[in-house]
C-alpha positions as CSV (number, residue, x, y, z in Angstrom):
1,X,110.8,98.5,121.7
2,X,108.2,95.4,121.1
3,X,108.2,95.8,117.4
4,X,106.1,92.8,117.3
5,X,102.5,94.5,119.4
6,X,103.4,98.2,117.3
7,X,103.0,95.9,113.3
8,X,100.1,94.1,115.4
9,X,98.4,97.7,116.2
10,X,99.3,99.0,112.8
11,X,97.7,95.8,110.9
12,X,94.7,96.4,113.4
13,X,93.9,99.5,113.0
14,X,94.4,99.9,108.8
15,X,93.1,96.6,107.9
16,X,89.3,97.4,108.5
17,X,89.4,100.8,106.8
18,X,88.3,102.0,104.0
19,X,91.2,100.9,101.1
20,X,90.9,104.0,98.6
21,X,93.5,102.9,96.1
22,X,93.2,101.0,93.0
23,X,95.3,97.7,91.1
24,X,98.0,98.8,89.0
25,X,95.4,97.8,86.0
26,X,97.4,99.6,83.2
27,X,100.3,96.4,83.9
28,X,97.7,93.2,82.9
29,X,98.7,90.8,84.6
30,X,99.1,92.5,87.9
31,X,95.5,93.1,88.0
32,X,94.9,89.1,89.0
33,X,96.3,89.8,92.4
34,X,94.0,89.6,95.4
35,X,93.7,93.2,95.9
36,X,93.4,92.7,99.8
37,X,96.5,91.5,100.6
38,X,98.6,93.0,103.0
39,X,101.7,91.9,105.3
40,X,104.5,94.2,107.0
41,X,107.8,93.2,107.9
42,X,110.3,94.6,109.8
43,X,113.7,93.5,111.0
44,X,116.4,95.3,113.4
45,X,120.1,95.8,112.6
46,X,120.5,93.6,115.4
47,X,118.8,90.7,114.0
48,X,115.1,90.9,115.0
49,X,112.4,90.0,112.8
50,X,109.2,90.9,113.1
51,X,106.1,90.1,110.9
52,X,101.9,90.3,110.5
53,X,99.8,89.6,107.7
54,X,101.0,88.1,104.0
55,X,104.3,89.3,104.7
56,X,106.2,85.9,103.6
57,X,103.8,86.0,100.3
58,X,106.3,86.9,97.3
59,X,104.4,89.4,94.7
60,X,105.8,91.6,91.7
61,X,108.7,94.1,93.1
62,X,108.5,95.9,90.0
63,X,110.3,99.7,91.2
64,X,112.2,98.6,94.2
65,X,113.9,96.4,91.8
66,X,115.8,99.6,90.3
67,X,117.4,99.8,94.2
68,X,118.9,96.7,92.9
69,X,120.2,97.7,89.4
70,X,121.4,100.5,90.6
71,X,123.3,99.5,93.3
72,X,125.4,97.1,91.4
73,X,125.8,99.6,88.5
74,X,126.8,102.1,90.9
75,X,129.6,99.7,92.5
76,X,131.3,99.3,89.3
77,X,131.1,102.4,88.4
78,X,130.9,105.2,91.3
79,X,131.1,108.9,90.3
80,X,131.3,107.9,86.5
81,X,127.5,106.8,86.4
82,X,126.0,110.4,87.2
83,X,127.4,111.5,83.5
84,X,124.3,109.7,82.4
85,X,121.5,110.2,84.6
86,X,120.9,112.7,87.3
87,X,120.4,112.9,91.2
88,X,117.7,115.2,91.3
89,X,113.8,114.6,91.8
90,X,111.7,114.5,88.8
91,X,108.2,116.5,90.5
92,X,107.0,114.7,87.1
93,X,104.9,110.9,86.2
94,X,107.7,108.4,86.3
95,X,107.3,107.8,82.5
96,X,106.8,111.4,81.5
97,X,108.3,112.2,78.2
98,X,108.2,115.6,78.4
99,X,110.7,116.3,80.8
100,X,112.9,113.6,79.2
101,X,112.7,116.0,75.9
102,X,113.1,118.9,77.7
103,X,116.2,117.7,79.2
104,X,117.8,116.2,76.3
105,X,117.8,112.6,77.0
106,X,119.3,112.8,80.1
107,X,117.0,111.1,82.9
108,X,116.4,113.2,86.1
109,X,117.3,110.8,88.5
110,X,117.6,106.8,88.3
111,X,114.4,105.3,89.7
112,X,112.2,106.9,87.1
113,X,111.6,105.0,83.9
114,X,114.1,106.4,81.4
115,X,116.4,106.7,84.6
116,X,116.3,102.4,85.2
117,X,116.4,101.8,81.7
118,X,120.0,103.9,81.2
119,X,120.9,101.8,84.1
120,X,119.6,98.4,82.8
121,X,121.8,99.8,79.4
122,X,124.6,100.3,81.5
123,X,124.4,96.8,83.0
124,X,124.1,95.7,79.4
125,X,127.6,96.8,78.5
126,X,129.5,95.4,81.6
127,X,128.0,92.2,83.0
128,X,127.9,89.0,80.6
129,X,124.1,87.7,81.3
130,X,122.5,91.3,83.0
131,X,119.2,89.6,84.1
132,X,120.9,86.0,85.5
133,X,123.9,88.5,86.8
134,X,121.6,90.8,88.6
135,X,118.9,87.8,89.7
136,X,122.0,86.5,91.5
137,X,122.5,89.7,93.0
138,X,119.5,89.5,94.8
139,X,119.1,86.2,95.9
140,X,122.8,86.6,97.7
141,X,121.0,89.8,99.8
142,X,117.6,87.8,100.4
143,X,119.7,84.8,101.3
144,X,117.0,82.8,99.2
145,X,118.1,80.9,95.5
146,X,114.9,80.4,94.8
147,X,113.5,84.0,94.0
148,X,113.2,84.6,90.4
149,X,111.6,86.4,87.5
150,X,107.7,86.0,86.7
151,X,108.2,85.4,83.4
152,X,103.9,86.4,83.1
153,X,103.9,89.6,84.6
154,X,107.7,90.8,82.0
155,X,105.5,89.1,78.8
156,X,102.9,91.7,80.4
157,X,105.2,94.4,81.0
158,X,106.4,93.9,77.5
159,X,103.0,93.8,75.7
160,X,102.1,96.6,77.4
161,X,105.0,98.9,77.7
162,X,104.4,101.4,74.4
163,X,105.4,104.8,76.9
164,X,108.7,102.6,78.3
165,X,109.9,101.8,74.1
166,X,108.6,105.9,73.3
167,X,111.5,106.5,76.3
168,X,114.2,104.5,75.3
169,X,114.0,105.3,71.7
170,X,113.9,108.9,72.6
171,X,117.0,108.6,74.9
172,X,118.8,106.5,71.8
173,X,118.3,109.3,69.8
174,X,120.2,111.6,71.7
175,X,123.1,109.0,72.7
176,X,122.0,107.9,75.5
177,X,120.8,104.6,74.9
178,X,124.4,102.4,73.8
179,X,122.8,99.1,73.1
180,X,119.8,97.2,71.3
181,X,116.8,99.3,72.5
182,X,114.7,95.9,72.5
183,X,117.4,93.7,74.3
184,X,117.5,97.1,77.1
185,X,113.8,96.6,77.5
186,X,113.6,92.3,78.0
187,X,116.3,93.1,80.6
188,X,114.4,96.5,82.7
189,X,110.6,94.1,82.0
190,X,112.1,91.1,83.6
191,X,114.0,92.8,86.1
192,X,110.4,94.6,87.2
193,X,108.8,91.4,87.3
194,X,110.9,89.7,89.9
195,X,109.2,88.3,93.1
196,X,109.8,88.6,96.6
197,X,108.2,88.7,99.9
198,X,108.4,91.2,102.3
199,X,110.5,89.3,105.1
200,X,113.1,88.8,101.9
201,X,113.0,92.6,101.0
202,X,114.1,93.7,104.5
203,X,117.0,91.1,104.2
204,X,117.9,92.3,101.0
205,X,117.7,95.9,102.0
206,X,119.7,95.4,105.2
207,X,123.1,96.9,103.8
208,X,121.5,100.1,103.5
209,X,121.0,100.1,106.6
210,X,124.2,98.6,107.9
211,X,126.7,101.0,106.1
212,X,126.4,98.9,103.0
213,X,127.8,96.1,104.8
214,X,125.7,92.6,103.9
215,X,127.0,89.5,106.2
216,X,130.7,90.8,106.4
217,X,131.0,92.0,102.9
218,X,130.8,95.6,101.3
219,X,128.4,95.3,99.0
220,X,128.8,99.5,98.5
221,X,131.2,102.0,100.7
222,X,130.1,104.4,103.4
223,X,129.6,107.4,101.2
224,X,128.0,105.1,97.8
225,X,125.6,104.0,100.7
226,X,124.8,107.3,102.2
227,X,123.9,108.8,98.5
228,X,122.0,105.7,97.9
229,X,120.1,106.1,101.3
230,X,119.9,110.6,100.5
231,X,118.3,109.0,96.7
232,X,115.7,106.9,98.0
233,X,114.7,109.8,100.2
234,X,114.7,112.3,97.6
235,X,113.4,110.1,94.5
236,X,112.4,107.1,95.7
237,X,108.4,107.6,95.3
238,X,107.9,108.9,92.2
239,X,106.6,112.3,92.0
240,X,105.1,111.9,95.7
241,X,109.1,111.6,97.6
242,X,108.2,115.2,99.6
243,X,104.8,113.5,101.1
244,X,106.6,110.3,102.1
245,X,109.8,112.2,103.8
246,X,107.1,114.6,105.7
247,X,104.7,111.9,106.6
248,X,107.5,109.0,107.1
249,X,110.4,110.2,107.1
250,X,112.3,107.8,106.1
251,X,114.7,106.3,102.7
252,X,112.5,104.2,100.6
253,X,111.7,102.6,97.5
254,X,107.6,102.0,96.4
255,X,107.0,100.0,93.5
256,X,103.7,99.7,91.7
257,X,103.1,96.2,92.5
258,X,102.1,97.6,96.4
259,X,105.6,97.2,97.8
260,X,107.5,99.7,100.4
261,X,111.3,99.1,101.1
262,X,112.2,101.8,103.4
263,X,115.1,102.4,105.8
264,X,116.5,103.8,109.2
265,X,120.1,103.8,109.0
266,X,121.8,102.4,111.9
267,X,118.5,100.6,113.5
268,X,116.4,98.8,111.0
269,X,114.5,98.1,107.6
270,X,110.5,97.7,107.1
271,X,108.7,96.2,103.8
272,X,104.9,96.7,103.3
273,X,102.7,95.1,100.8
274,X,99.3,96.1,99.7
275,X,98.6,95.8,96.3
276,X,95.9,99.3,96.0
277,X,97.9,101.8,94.9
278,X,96.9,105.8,95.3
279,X,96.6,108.5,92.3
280,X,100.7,108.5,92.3
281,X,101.7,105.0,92.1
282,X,102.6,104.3,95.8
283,X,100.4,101.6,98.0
284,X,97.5,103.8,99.8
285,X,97.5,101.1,102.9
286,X,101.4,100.8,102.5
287,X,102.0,104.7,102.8
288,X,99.8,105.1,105.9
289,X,101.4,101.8,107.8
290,X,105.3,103.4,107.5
291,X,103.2,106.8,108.7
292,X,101.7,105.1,111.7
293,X,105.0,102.7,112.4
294,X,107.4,105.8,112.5
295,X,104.7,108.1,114.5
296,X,104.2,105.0,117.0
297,X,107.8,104.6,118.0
298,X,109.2,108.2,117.5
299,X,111.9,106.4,115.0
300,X,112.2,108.3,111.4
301,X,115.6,110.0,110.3
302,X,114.3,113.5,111.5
């Protein structure tokens, strides 16, 4: 498969057409990004890496950093963490309070709001510096000590986040919220704003794809990876999961910084960046590369 002339054909073709999506404005500080940026990267199981565009440019992660959280939460916890938030997809907003309510408190799945922010409170109560803890986390998957927090875009986060603190101090009132509400939110806004670049994405999703092996260690077991892998695919896009599994079809993580983590177990990972996002939240250029790259070579999980 020459990986390399199918992300050329793909840049190609979507770069000169009409970009329909729009800054994540409602975040301040992510509205200074050049809005027509846009790099793929894509590297095989086996150890090929394959790249066009801005795809070694590091931007704002912001979602795909719950992948992150939750892994690590789930390895020290396993089964016990579903007491607190659920597996199923939300068909709501990511920050919609109303379900939240209607559900007493309990998230519907992990990679919504309230869902990253039990997590992040989770996280709170076992590890002894959560954001340095979990920064270190990642850098050990990219392979790179040098990614870290923009410290701009969490002040942003934070100046900005009134529906995130109506979410956690909703879950705190039904007992689902165990520490500091304000400490919970400096660790999920800082965790958000960490930057990486495409080609350091795919590295750091590679475990997903590898059985949740990373360089000859288990970073999760077979069946902590599979669920992980069966999440993304369910929940992983916000309230628009179905349209990426039938236009895709593959595990993934968007956040609203433009980035697309996805995954095909057993072969490879891709990243996408493009920082116009559609009406739900997900890249509009970054949705419609994966589209093209698993049509192209006839490789998605169905």
């Amino acid at each position: 498969m020459d990986y390399q002339k199918i992300l050329f054909d793909i840049y190609s073709e979507l770069k000169g057409t009409d970009n329909k999506g729009k800054v994540a404005s409602y975040i301040p500080e992510l509205a200074n990004i050049n809005a027509d940026k846009f790099g793929i990267h894509l590297l095989t199981i086996d150890g090929g890496s394959y790249g066009i565009g801005d795809f070694n440019e590091r931007f704002s992660i912001q979602s795909i950093a719950k992948v992150f959280s939750l892994s690590l939460a789930y390895k020290i916890y396993d089964k016990k963490l579903w007491g607190r938030v659920g597996v199923e997809p939300s068909g709501n907003p990511f920050n919609s309070l109303v379900q939240l309510e209607y559900e007493s408190g309990v998230p519907r799945n992990p990679f919504i709001n309230s869902g990253a922010l039990v997590i992040c409170d989770i996280l709170t109560d076992t590890l002894k510096n959560p954001k340095i803890d979990v920064l270190n986390f990642i850098r050990k998957l990219a392979g790179n000590e040098s990614i870290n927090f923009n410290y701009k875009v969490a002040e942003s986060e934070k100046k900005s986040g009134y529906r995130n603190a109506a979410l956690i101090n909703l879950m705190k009132s039904y007992g689902n919220i165990k520490n500091d509400v304000d400490e919970v939110l400096d660790f999920y806004y800082h965790l958000c704003s960490v930057e990486m670049s495409c080609n350091e994405l795919s590295q750091s999703f590679m475990f997903f794809a590898n059985e949740g092996v990373h360089k000859n260690e288990k970073i999760l077991n077979g069946s902590q990876t599979k669920r992980m892998n069966a999440l993304m695919q369910t929940c992983g896009f916000y309230d628009e999961a179905g349209e990426f599994s039938f236009k895709v079809g593959l595990p993934g993580k968007s956040g609203v910084g433009g980035g697309i983590a996805a995954v095909h177990p057993g072969k490879y990972t891709v990243v996408s960046w493009s920082p116009k996002l559609n009406r739900k939240g997900n890249s509009y250029l970054g949705m419609k590369a994966l589209e093209v790259l698993t049509t192209k070579t006839k490789l998605s999980i169905f």
